[in-house]
PyMOL CGO cylinders between C-alpha atoms (Angstrom):
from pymol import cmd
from pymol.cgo import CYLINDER

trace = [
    CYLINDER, 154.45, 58.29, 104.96, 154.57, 61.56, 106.82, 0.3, 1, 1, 1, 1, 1, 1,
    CYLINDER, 154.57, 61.56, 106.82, 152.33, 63.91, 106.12, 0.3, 1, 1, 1, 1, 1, 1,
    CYLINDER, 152.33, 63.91, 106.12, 154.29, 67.51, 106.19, 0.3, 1, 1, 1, 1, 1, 1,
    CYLINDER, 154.29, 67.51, 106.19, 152.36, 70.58, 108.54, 0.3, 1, 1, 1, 1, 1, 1,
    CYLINDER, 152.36, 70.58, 108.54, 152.78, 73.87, 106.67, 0.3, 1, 1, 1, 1, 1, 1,
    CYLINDER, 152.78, 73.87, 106.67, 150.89, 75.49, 109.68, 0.3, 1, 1, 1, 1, 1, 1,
    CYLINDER, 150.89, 75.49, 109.68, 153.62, 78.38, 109.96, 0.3, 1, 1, 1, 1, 1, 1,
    CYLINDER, 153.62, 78.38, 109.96, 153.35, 81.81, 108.58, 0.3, 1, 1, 1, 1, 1, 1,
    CYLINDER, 153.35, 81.81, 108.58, 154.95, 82.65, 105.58, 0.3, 1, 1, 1, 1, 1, 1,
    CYLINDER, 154.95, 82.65, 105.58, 155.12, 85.96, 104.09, 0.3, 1, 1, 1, 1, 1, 1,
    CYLINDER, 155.12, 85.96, 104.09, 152.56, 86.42, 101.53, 0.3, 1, 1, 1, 1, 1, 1,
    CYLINDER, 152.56, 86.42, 101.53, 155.27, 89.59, 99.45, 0.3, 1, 1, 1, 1, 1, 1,
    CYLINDER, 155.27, 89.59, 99.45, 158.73, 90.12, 99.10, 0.3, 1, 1, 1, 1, 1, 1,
    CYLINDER, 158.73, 90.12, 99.10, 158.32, 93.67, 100.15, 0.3, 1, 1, 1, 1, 1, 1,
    CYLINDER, 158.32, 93.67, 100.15, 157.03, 92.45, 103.46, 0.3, 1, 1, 1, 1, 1, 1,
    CYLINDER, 157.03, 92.45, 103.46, 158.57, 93.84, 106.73, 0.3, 1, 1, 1, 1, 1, 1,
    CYLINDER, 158.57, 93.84, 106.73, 161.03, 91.81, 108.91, 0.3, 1, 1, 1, 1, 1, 1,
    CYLINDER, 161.03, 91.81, 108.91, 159.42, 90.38, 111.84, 0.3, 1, 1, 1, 1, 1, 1,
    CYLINDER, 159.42, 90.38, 111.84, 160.64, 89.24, 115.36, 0.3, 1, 1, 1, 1, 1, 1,
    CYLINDER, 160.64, 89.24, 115.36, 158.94, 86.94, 117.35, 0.3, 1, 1, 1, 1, 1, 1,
    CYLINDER, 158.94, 86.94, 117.35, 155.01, 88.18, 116.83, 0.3, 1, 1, 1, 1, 1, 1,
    CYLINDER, 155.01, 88.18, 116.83, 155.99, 91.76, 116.10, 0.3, 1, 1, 1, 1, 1, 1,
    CYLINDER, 155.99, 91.76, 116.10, 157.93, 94.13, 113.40, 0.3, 1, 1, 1, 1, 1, 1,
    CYLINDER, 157.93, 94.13, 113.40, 160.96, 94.68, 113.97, 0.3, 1, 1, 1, 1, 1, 1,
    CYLINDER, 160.96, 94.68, 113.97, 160.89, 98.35, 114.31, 0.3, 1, 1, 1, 1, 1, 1,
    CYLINDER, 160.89, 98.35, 114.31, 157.70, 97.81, 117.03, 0.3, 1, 1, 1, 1, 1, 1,
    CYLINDER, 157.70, 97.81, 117.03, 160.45, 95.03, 119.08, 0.3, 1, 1, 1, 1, 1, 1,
    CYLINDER, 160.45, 95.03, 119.08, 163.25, 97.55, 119.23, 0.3, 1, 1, 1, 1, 1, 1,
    CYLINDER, 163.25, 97.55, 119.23, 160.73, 99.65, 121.33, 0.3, 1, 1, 1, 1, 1, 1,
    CYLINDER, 160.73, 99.65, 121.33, 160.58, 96.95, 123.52, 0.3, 1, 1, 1, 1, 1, 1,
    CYLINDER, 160.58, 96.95, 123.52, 164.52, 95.54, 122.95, 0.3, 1, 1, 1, 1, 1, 1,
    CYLINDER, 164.52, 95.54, 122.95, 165.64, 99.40, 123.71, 0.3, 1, 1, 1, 1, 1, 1,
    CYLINDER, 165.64, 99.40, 123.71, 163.92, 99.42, 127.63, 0.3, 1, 1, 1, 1, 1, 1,
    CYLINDER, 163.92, 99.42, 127.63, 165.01, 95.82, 128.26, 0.3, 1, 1, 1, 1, 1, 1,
    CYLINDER, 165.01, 95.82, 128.26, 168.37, 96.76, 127.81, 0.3, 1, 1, 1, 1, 1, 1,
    CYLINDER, 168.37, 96.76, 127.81, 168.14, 99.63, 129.30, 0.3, 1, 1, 1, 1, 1, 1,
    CYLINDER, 168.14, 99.63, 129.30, 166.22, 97.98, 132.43, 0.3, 1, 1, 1, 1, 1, 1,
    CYLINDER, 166.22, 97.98, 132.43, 169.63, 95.64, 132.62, 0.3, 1, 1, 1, 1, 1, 1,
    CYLINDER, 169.63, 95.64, 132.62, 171.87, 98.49, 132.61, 0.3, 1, 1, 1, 1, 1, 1,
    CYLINDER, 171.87, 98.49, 132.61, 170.13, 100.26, 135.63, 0.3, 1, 1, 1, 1, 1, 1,
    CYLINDER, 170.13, 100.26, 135.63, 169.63, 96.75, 137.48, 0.3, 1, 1, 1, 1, 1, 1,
    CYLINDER, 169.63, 96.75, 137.48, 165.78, 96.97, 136.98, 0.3, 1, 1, 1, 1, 1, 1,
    CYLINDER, 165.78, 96.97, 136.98, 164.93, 94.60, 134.01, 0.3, 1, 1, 1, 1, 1, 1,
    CYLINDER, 164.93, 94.60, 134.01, 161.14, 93.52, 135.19, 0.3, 1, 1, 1, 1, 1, 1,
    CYLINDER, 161.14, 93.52, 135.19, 160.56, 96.89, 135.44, 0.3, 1, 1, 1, 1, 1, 1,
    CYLINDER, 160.56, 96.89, 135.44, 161.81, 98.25, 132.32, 0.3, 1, 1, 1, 1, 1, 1,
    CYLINDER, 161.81, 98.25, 132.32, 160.58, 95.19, 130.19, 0.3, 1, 1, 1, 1, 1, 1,
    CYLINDER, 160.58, 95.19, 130.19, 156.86, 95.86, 131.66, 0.3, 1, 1, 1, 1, 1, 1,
    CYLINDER, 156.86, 95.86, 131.66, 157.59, 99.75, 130.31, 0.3, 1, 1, 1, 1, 1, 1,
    CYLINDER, 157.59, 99.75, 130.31, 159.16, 98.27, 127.31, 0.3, 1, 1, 1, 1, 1, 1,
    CYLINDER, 159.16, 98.27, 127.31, 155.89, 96.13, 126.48, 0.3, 1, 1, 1, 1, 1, 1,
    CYLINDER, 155.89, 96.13, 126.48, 153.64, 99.47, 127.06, 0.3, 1, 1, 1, 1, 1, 1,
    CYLINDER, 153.64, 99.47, 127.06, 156.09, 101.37, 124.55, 0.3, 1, 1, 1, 1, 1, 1,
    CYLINDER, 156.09, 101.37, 124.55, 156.01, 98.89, 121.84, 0.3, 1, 1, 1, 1, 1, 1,
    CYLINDER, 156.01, 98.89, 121.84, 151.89, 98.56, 122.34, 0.3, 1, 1, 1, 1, 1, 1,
    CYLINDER, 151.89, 98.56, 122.34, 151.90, 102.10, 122.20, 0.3, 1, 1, 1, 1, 1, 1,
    CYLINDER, 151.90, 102.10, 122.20, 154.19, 102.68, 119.18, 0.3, 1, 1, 1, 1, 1, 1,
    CYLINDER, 154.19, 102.68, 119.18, 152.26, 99.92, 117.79, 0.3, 1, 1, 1, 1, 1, 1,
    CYLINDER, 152.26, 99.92, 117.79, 149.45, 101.87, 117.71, 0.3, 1, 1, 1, 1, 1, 1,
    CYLINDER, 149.45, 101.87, 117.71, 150.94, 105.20, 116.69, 0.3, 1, 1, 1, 1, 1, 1,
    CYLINDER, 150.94, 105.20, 116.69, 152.45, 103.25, 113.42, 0.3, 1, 1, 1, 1, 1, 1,
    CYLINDER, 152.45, 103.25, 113.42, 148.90, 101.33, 112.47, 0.3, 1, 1, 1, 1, 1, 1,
    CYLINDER, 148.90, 101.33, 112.47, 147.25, 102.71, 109.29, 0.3, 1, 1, 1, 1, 1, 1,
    CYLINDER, 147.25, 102.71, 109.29, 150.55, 104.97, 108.65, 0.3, 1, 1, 1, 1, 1, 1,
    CYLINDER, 150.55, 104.97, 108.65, 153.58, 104.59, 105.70, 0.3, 1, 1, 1, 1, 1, 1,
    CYLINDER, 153.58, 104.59, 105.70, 155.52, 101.63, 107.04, 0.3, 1, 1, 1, 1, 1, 1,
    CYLINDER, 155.52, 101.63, 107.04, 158.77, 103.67, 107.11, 0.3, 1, 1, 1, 1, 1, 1,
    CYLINDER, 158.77, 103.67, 107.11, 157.36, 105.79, 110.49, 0.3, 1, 1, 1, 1, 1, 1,
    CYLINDER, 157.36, 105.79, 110.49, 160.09, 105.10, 112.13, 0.3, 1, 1, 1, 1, 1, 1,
    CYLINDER, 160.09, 105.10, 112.13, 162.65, 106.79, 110.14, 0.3, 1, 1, 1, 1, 1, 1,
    CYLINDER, 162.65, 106.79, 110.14, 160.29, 109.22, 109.32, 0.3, 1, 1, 1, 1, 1, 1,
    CYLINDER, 160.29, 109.22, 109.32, 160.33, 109.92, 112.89, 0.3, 1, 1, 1, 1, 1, 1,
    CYLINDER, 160.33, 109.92, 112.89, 164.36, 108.70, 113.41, 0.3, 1, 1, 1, 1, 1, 1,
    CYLINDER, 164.36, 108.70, 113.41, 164.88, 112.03, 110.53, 0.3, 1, 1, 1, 1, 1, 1,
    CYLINDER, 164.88, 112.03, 110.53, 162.05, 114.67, 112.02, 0.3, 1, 1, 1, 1, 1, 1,
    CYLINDER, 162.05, 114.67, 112.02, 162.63, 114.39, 115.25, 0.3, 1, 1, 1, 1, 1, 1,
    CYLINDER, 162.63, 114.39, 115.25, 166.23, 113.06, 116.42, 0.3, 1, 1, 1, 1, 1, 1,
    CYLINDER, 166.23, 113.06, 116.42, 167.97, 113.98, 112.98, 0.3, 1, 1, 1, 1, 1, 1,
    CYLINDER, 167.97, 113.98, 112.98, 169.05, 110.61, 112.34, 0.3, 1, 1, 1, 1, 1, 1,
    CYLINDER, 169.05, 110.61, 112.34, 169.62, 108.74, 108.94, 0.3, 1, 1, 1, 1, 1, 1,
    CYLINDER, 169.62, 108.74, 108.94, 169.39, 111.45, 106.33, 0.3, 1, 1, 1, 1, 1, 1,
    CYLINDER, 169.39, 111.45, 106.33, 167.35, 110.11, 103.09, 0.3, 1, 1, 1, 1, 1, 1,
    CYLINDER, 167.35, 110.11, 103.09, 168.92, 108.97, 100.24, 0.3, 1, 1, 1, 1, 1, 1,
    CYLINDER, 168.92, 108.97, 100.24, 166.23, 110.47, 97.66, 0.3, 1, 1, 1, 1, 1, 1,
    CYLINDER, 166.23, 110.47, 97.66, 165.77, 113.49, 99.20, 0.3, 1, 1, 1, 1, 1, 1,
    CYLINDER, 165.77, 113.49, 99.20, 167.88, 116.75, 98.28, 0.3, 1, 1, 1, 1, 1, 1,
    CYLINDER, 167.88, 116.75, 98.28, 168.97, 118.92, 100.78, 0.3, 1, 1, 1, 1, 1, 1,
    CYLINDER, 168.97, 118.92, 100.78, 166.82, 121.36, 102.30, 0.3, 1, 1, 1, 1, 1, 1,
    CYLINDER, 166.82, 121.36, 102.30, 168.47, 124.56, 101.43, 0.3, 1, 1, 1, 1, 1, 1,
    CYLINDER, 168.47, 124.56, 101.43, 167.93, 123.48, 97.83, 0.3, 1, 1, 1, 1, 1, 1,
    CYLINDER, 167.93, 123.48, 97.83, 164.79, 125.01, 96.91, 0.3, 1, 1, 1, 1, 1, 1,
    CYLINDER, 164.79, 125.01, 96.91, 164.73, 124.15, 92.98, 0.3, 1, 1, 1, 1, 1, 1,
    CYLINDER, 164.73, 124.15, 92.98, 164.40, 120.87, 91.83, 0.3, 1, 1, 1, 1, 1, 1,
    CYLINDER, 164.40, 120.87, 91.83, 165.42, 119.84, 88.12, 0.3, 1, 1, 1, 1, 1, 1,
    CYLINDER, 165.42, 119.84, 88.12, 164.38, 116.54, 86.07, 0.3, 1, 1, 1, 1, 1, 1,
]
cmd.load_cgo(trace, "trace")
């Protein structure tokens, strides 16, 4: 009989993030965003080697931080994807 491999990663939580290929997936649309963008502009060697530096460097920006950096930073910074649990800000009193 065969003997099965189970040599694969599986994820250890349910909570655990989405990955894609070796990386999270917020960490690979760093690197998705400059290859596409490299393709656009006819340059895509060039804009995947930036895209590799941005992800590596995101990468380490997110490591020891809340997992949801990047739409902490999505909300701060670009005013993107307004949370759900959060009042707004002009509210200043909170009840319950």
């Amino acid at each position: 009989m065969d003997e099965k491999r189970f040599d694969h990663l599986v994820p250890q939580r349910l909570d655990d993030s989405g990955k894609f290929l070796f990386w999270d997936t917020d960490v690979a649309m760093a690197f998705v965003v400059f290859v596409m963008l490299g393709i656009l502009v006819s340059q895509p060697i060039t804009c995947a080697a930036i895209g590799a530096f941005a992800a590596y460097a995101y990468n380490r920006l997110k490591s020891g931080r809340h997992p949801g950096l990047a739409a902490h930073l999505a909300y701060w910074h670009l005013g993107l994807m307004r949370p759900r649990e959060l009042p707004p800000s002009h509210l200043r009193e909170l009840h319950g």
